[in-house]
DOPA-46807 format. One line per 2 residues: number of its first residue (from 0); for each residue x, y, z of C-alpha. Coordinates in steps of 0.001 Angstrom, whole numbers, plus 500000, padded with zeros to 6 digits. Layout:
N
NUM	X,Y,Z  ...
END
This chain:
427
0	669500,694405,762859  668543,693302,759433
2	665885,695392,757367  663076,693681,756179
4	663481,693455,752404  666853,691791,753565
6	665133,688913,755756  662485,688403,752590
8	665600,688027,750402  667352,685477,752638
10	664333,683782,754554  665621,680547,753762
12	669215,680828,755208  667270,682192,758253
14	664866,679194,758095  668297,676897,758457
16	669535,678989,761181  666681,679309,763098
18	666539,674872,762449  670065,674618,763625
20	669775,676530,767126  666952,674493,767619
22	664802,678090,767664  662423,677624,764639
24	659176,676477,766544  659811,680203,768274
26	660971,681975,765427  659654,680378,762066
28	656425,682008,762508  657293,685723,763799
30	660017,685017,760206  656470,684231,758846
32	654908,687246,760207  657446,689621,759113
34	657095,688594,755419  653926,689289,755514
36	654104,692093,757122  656998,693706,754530
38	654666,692657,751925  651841,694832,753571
40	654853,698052,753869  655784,697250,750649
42	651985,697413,749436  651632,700850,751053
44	654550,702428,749661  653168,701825,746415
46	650145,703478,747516  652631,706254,747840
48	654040,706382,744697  651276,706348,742907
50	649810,709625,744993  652827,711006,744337
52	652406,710313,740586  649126,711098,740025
54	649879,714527,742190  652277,715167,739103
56	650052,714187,736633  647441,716461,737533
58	649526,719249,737579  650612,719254,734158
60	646940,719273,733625  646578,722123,735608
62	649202,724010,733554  647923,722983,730176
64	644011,723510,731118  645282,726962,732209
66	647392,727726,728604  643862,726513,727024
68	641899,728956,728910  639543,726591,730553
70	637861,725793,734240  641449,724445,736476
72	638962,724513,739545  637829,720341,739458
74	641519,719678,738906  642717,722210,742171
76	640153,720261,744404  641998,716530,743585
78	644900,718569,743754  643990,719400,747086
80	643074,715910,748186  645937,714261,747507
82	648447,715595,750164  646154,714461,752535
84	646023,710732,751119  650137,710702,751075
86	650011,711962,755004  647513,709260,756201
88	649325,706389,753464  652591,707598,755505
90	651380,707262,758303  650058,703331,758058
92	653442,703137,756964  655506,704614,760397
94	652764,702273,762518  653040,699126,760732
96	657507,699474,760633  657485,701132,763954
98	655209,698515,766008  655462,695762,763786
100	658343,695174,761437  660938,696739,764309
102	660407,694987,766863  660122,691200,764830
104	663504,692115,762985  664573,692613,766784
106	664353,689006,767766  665514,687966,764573
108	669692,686357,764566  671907,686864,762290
110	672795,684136,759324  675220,681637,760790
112	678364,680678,759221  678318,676952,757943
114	680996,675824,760417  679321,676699,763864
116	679010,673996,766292  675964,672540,767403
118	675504,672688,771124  672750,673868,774021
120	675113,676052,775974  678625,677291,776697
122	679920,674180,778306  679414,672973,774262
124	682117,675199,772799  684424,673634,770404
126	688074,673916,771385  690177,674449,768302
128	693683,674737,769347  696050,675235,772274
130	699297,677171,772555  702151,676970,775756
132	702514,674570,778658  699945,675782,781483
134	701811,675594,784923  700578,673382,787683
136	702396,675156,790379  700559,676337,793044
138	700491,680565,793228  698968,683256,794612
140	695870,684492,794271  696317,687878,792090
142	693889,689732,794880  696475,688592,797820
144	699786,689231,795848  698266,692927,794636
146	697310,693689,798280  700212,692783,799733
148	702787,694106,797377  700576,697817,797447
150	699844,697549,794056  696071,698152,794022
152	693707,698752,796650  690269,697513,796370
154	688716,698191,799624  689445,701814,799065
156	687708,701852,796107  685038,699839,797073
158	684128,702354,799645  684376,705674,797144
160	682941,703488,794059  681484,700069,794745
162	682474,696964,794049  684200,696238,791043
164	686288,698852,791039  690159,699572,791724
166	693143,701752,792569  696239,700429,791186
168	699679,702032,791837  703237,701809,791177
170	704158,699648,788744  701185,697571,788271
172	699898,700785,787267  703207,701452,784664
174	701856,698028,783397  699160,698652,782367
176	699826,701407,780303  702640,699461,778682
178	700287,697038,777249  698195,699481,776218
180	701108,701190,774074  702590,697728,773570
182	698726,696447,771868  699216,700049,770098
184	702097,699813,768550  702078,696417,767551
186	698337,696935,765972  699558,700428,764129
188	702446,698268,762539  700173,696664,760560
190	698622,699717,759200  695767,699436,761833
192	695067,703452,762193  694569,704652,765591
194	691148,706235,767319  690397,707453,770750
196	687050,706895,770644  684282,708913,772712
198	683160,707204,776095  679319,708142,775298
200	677243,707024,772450  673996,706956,771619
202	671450,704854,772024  670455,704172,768208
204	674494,703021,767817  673779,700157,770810
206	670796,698939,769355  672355,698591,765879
208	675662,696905,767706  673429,694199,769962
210	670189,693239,770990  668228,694329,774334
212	668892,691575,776800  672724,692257,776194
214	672029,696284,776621  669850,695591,779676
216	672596,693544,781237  675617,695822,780564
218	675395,699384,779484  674833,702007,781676
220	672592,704697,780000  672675,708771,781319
222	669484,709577,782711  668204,712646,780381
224	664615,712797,778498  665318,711374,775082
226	664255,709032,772994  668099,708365,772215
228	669924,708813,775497  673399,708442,775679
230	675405,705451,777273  678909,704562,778783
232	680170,702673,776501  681171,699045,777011
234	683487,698647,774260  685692,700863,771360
236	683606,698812,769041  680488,700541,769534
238	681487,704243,768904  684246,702481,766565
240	680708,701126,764212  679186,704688,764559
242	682382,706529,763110  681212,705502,759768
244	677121,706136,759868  675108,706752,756799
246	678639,706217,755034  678930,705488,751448
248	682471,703785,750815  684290,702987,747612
250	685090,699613,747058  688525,700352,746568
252	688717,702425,750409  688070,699153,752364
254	689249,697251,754624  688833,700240,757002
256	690561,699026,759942  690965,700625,763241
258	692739,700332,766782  690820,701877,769383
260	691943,702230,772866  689446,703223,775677
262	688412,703006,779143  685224,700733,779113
264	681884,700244,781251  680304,697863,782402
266	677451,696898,784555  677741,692911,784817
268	674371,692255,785578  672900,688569,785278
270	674389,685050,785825  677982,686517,786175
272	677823,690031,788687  680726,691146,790227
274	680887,687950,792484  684642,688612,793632
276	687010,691143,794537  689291,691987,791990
278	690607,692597,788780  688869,689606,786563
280	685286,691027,786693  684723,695069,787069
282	683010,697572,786150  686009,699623,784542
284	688092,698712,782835  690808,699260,779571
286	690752,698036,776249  692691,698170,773272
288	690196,696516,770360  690555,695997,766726
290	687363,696591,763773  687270,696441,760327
292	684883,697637,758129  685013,695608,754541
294	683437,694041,751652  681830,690796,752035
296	684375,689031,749984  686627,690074,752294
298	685085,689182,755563  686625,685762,755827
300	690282,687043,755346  690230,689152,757848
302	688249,687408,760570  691516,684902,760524
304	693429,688052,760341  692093,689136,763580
306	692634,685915,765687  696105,686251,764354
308	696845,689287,765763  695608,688444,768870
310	697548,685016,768741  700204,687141,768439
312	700040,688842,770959  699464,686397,773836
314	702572,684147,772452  704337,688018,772582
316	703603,687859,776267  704163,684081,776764
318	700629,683118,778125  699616,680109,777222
320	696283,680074,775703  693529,678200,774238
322	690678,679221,771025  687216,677729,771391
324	684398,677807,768686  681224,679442,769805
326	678310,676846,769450  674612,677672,767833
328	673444,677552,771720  675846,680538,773120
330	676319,682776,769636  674593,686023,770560
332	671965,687432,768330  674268,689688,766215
334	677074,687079,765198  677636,684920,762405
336	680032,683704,763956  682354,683548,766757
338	685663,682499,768756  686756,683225,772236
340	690386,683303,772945  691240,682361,776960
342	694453,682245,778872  695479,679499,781549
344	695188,680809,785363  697135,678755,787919
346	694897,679960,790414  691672,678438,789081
348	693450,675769,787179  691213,676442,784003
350	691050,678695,780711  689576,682083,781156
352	687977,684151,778488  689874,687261,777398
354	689837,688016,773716  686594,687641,771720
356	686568,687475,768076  683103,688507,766065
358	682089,688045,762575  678395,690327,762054
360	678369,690161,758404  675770,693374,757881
362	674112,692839,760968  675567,696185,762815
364	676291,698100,759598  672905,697788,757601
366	671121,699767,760912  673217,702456,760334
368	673637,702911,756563  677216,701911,756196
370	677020,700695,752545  679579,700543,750019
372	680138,701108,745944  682099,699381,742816
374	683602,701095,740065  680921,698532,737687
376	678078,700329,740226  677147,696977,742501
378	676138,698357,745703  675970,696701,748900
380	676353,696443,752876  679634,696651,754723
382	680617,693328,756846  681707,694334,760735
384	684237,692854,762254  685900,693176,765542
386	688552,691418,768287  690060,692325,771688
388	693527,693158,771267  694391,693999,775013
390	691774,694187,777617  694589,695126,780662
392	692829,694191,783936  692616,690717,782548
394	695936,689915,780779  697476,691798,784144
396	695757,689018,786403  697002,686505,783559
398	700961,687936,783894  700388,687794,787583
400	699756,684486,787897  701581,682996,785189
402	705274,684841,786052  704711,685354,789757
404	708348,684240,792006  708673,682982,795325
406	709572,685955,796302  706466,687815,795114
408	707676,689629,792840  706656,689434,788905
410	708579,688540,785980  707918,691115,783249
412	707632,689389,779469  710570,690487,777397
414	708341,692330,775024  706873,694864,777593
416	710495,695491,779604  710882,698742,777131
418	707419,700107,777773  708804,699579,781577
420	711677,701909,781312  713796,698417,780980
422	712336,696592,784327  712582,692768,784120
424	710250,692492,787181  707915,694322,789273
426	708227,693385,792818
END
């Protein structure tokens, strides 16, 4: 989330975005509030500093009243008072950020980018562009032609896990992990550097990545007495953000910009659920997922950057796909601004989300201290960005339904046959 000397500064790009997703009779006055409240912190730490000050002041008295001979005792008794002042100052300080700053910067959006669209809901996303010819032909379902090939088994591990979960085998199994390596190397080509991320983080991390209906909905959190517990997490980009916490960056280091690859976890709960057997919707699942870290000069460059890579990648394994713009109604709290990538399925005869492309500006990083430095001694926040490169269990139901045969057997894109030991089809 923002800090509050940061919503002050920019109150009136908040104002417009609060205006433009139709949110400001909500949020104008607990913007309002806040203000007032910084002012109050801001009032108080002065209160501080002055203690502080005058605690220095009278100690140089104290040492020259002692050099002169004379009586130090009236100046050891507002000595004495003063540390007492600073702890109760402090502590109107910790009460008014902790329950009232915190939790109005926690309902507060991110700036939107000039170019969102306007509209109440996802069914108002803006499609930008369109790439292949979707087929019409009529296919299997990816459920029927896994079960009755063998190449996953979800009853099995609906009974040892739940639903939304799997077993795959064979060589739906093999490809998967070739377009995990495939996502790899393609990313590490263009000097994206390579993390294996840890599968807990945190709790502090989450809240600086997203708000609390998104956390309620789909991280699963370890059940142990602290006040930051960790989590499963849901994505590389969340441990991928912490890597860098309380970092101080040259200008000159950045872009930082990262491939992580990691099993991720879910819970699905709300309007979606796991409504279907499956590989679409799970718990568990794989991900290959790009971040940057940069300077806000930057940020623009490299968001198309990261839609091109994941362009790239579809068209490597001859999906056709569409991009739609994220309107002001479905951005999530944390974005400035956003773009879905989805790939045509036969079965539904429709687009289906599986690469989503984020913008957060400082959002994520100025929670967690990730700042950065010129040579000329400008300081600043870091801009966050990150894309899905490869989430498997999704582009595998996409390449199952897209270059499924007659025969039931699946053509393998020409770009993963060498990840697959030279297969052209899995069957």
């Amino acid at each position: 989330m923002f800090d509050a000397k940061y919503v002050k500064e920019h109150a009136d790009e908040l104002q417009d975005t609060l205006k433009r997703q139709k949110r400001d009779k909500e949020l104008l006055p607990v913007l309002h509030a806040l203000i007032e409240d910084e002012q109050k912190w801001r009032t108080l730490k002065q209160e501080t500093d002055n203690l502080r000050s005058e605690r220095n002041k009278i100690s140089e008295a104290i040492n020259a009243t002692k050099k002169e001979g004379s009586d130090i005792k009236p100046l050891l008794d507002q000595a004495k008072a003063i540390p007492d002042k600073i702890k109760d100052v402090e502590e109107r300080m910790t009460k008014l950020e902790h329950d009232y700053l915190r939790p109005k910067l926690a309902k507060l959006p991110n700036i939107m980018h000039k170019d969102v669209p306007y509209g109440a809901s996802e069914e108002d996303n803006k499609e930008i562009k369109k790439w292949g010819t979707p087929t019409k032909a009529k296919v299997k379902n990816h459920v029927e032609l896994c079960e009755a090939n063998g190449w996953a088994d979800f009853d099995a591990s609906a009974q040892v896990s739940g639903n939304g979960f799997y077993y795959l085998t064979g060589d739906l199994a093999l490809l998967q992990q070739a377009l995990i390596r495939f996502a790899i190397e393609t990313l590490t080509k263009k000097d994206y550097v390579y993390v294996e991320p840890p599968l807990l983080v945190r709790k502090h991390v989450l809240d600086a990545a997203m708000d609390s209906d998104g956390f309620q909905q789909s991280i699963y959190q370890v059940k142990e007495k602290s006040d930051d517990p960790l989590c499963l997490i849901g994505t590389a980009e969340h441990p991928i953000l912490g890597l860098h916490e309380n970092t101080v960056f040259k200008a000159e280091e950045l872009p930082k910009k990262y491939a992580g690859y990691s099993m991720c976890f879910r819970q699905e709960i709300g309007s979606h659920g796991i409504n279907e057997k499956g590989l679409w919707r799970t718990h568990q699942f794989n991900k290959v997922e790009q971040f940057v870290f940069c300077l806000p000069e930057q940020s623009e460059g490299l968001y198309q950057e990261l839609m091109q890579n994941s362009e790239e990648l579809l068209k490597d394994l001859e999906l056709p796909y569409r991009v739609v713009e994220i309107c002001t109604g479905d951005l999530a709290l944390w974005k400035h601004r956003s773009h879905d990538i989805e790939v045509w399925r036969p079965t539904t005869g429709n687009y289906g989300e599986v690469m989503s492309l984020t913008n957060c500006t400082v959002y994520q990083a100025m929670d967690l201290g990730i700042r950065y430095v010129k040579k000329d001694g400008e300081r600043g926040t870091v801009h966050t960005l990150n894309n899905t490169a490869i989430a498997t269990s999704r582009i595998m139901v996409a390449i199952l339904e897209n270059h499924q045969n007659d025969d039931g057997s699946v053509n393998i894109p020409k770009k993963l046959q060498s990840y697959m030991g030279g297969k052209n089809k899995i069957k």
